[in-house]
C-alpha positions in Angstrom: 32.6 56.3 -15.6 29.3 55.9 -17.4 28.7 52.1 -18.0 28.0 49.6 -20.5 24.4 49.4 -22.1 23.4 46.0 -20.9 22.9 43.9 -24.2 19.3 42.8 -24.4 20.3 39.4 -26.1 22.7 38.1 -23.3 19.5 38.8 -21.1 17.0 37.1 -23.4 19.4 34.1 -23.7 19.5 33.9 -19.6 15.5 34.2 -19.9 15.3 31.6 -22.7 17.6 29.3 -20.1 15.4 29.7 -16.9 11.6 29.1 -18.2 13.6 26.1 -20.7 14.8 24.4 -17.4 12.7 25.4 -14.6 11.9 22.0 -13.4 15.2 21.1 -13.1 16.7 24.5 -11.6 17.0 25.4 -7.6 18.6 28.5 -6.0 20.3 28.8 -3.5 20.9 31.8 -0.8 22.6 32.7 2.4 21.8 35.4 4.1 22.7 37.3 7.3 20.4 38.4 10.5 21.7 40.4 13.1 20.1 39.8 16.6 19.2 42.3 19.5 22.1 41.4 21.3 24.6 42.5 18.6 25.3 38.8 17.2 24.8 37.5 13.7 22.6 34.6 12.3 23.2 32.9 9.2 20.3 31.8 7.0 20.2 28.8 4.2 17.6 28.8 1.6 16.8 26.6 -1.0 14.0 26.9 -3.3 12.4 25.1 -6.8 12.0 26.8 -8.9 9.6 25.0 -11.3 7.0 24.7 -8.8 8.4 27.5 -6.3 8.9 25.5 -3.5 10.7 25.8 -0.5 13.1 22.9 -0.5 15.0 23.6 2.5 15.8 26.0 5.1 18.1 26.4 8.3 19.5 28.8 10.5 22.8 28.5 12.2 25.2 31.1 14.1 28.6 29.3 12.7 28.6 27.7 9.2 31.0 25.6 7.9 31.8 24.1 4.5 30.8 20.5 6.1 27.4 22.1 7.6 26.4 23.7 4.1 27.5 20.6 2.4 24.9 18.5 5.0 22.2 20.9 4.5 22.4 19.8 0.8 22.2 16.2 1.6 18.7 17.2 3.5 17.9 19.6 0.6 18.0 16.6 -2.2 17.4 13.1 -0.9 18.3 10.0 -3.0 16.8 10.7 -6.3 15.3 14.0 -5.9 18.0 16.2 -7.0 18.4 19.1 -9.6 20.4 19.4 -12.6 21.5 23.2 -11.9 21.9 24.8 -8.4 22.4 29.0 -8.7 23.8 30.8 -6.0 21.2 34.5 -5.7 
């Protein structure tokens, strides 16, 4: 089934949004790493994007909801938090 044409003014109006609130935007990703003994990793990274910092960063081999959640609370300390967080 062929697919939509993507419409070039949603994607400006995502563009527009990014560089009009970079200094107040993080992302967030999780990611997987498989180890030479057949197990899995699981990575947290956070990144600013105004000044394309690294923010935070941890590794774990079982996540939870209450470990994510914590790794926030390290991630934005007191007054230094964001006004969006997206999920890459």
């Amino acid at each position: 089934m062929p697919r939509k044409p993507a419409d070039p003014e949603q994607s400006q109006r995502w563009k527009t949004f990014l560089r009009n609130h970079s200094d107040v935007l993080a992302a967030i990703d999780f990611f997987v790493v498989p180890t030479a003994t057949f197990g899995l990793l699981y990575g947290l990274f956070i990144i600013e994007h105004g000044r394309r910092k690294i923010l935070h960063f941890d590794v774990t081999a079982n996540p939870t909801a209450a470990s994510v959640v914590q790794q926030l609370r390290e991630a934005f300390p007191f007054e230094t938090s964001v006004k969006y967080l997206t999920l890459s």
